[in-house]
C-alpha positions as CSV (number, residue, x, y, z in Angstrom):
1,X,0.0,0.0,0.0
2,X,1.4,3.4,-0.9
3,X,2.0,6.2,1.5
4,X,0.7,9.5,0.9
5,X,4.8,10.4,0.4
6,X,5.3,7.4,-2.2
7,X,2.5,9.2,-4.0
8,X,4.0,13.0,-4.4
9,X,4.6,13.4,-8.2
10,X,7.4,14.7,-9.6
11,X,7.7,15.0,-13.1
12,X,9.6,16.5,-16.2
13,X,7.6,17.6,-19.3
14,X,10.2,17.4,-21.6
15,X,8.0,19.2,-24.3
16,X,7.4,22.3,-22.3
17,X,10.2,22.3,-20.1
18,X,8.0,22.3,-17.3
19,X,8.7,20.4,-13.9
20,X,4.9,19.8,-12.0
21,X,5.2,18.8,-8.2
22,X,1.9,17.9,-6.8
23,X,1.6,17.7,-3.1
24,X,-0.5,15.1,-2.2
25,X,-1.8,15.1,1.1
26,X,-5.4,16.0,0.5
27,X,-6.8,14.3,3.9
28,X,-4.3,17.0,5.0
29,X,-5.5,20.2,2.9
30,X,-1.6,19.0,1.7
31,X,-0.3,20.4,4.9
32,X,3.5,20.5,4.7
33,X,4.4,18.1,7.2
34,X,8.5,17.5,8.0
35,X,8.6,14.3,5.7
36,X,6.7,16.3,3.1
37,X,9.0,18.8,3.4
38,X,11.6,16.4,3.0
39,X,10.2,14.6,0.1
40,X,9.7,18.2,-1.9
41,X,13.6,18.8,-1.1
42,X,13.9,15.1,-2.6
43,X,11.6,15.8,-6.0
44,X,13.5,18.8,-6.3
45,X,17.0,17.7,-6.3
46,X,15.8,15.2,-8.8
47,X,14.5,17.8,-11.0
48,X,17.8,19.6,-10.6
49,X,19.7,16.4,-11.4
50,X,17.5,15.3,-14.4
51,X,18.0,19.0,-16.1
52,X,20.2,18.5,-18.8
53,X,18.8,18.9,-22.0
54,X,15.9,16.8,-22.3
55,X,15.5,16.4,-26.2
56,X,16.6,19.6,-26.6
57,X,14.3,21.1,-23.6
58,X,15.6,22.2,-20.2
59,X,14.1,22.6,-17.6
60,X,12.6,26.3,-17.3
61,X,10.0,25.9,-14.0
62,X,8.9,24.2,-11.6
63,X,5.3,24.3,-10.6
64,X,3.7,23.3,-7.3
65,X,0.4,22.3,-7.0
66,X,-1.6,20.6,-5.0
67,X,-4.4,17.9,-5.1
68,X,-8.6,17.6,-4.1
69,X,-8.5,21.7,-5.2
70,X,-6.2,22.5,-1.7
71,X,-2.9,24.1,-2.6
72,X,-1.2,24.0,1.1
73,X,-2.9,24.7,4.1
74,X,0.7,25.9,5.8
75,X,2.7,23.9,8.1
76,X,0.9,20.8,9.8
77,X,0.1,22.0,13.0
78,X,-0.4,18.5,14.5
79,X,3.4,17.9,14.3
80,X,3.9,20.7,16.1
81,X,1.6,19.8,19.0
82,X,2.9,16.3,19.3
83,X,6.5,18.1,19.7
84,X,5.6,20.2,22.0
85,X,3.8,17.2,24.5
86,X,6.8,15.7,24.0
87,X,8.9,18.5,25.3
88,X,6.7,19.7,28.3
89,X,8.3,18.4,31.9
90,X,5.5,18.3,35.0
């Protein structure tokens, strides 16, 4: 079963010169959790690496979108919560 992280696309449209990264976290209003983060850093430095000329193309953009109509609904607040239980001493 996929994760929602093994299912962030990144792409190269070689035709356009256009790299799409979708966040896909919809359950999440794709809420930029630290392995999301992690996994944009990822599709980007693959993006970087794939950008010699692509029949011709290079890449010119990259363009992040994200899925169920939801760009990013900020940082995912829940991560920060469970830190901060975490850190609290009684």
């Amino acid at each position: 079963m996929p994760t929602e992280f093994e299912t962030t696309v990144v792409e190269f449209d070689a035709g356009t010169g256009v790299g799409p990264l979708t966040l896909n976290r919809p359950d999440a209003l794709n809420a930029l959790s630290n392995r999301l983060r992690a996994v944009i850093v990822s599709g980007l430095e693959t993006l970087e690496a794939e950008n010699d000329d692509v029949d011709g193309v290079a890449l010119r953009a990259v363009v992040i979108e994200g899925t169920d109509g939801n760009f990013c609904a900020g940082a995912d607040i829940n991560e920060f919560s469970d830190a901060a239980a975490g850190d609290r001493s009684d």
